[in-house]
N, C-alpha and C positions, 0 to 999 in steps of 0.2 A: 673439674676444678678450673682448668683454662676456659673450657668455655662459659662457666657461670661468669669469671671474672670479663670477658667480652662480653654477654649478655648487661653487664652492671654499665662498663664504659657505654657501650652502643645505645644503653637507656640515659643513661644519664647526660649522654651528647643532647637531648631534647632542649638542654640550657639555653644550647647556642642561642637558639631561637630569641631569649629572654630578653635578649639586647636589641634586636630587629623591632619588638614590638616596641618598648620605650622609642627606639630609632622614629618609628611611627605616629608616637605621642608629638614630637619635635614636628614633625612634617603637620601636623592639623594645628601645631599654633604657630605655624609658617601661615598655613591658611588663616588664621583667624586674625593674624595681622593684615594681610593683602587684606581680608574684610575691610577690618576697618581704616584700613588704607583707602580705600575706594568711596569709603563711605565719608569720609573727611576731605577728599578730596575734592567731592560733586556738591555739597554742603554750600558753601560759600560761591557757590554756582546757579544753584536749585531755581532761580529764579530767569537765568539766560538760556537752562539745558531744555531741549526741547523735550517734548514728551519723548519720541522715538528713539534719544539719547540714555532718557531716562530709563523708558521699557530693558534697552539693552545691557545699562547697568544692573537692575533688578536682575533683567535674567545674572548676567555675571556670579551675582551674589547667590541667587538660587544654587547656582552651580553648582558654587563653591560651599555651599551648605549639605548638599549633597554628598559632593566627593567628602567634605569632613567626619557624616555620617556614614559613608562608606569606611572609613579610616577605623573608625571607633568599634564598627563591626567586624573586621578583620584582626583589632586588635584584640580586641575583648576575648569573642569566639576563637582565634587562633591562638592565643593563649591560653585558653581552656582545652582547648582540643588536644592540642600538642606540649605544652609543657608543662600547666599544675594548672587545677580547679584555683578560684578566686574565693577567698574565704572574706564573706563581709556579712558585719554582724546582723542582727534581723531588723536594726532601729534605723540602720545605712539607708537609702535610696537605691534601694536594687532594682537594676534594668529586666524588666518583667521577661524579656527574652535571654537575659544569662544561664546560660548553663544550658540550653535547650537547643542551641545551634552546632548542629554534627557540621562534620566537611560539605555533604551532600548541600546541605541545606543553604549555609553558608557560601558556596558556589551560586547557587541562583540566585541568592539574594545580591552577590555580587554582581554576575551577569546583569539584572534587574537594574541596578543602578548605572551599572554602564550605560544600559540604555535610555534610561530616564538623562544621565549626564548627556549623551549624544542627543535626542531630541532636544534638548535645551540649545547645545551648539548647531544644529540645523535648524531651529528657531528663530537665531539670531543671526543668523545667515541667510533664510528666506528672507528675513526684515532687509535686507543689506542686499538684495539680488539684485536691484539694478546695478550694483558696481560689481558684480561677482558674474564671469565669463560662464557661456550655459555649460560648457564639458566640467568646468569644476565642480557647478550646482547638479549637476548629473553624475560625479563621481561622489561628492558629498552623501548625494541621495544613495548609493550603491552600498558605499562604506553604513554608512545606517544602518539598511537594510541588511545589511550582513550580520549587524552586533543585531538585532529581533531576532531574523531566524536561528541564528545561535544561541540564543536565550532561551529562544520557542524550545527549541532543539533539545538544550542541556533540562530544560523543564519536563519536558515530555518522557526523556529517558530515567529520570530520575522516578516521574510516577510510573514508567514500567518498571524499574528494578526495584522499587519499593512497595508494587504489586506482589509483586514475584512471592517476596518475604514471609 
């Protein structure tokens, strides 16, 4: 009896979570303001910014397109994963990957994005190296290559142990 009643609290603690994700909603239309912050910004400019000004706003924006679809997919899939299936009717606009991303999977595809996010920020940093010291542009390049082989890493182990299966 006592421990079915533990087994109910320790399952039902999965809620907590519920509020992290919303928390997360907030954070991508933080981002989607900075968008179009940037975007309103350079506008009334578009005609003094130089091209290489411009490239590096793009990138910016890429960026931050990125990390908002990284956001979306943490939210979604860790809400599925960890506190209740997402019940939307069949006429909805269902994200063709809902309900299909395990933890596993979700990992990489995070990793993935991290990296896609860092080579954009070493992108806009190669652009910018003549004003950037070489030990920095050599530790930037390190730090990269760290977030690949780790990506490489967490990919590779994931087709082993889903070989395995």
């Amino acid at each position: 009896m006592l421990e079915k009643v533990f087994e109910r609290i320790l399952y039902s603690a999965r809620w907590l979570l519920a509020p992290i994700y919303l928390g997360l909603s907030f954070a991508l239309l933080a981002l989607a303001i900075k968008f179009f912050q940037e975007i309103v910004h350079v506008l009334p400019h578009i005609f003094e910014t130089s091209e290489m000004d411009l490239v590096l706003l793009v990138l910016s924006l890429i960026d931050i397109s990125l990390v908002g679809g990284l956001l979306v997919m943490v939210m979604f899939s860790g809400y599925e994963n960890f506190v209740s299936q997402i019940d939307l009717d069949d006429n909805d606009d269902k994200l063709s990957w809902l309900g299909k991303l395990d933890t596993g999977s979700l990992k990489n595809k995070v990793a993935a994005s991290i990296v896609a996010i860092s080579s954009i920020h070493l992108l806009k940093i190669f652009m910018n190296a003549d004003k950037i010291e070489n030990d920095k542009l050599l530790w930037y390049v390190a730090i990269h290559l760290t977030f690949v082989l780790s990506a490489f890493a967490m990919g590779m182990l994931d087709k082993l142990t889903r070989h395995d299966k």
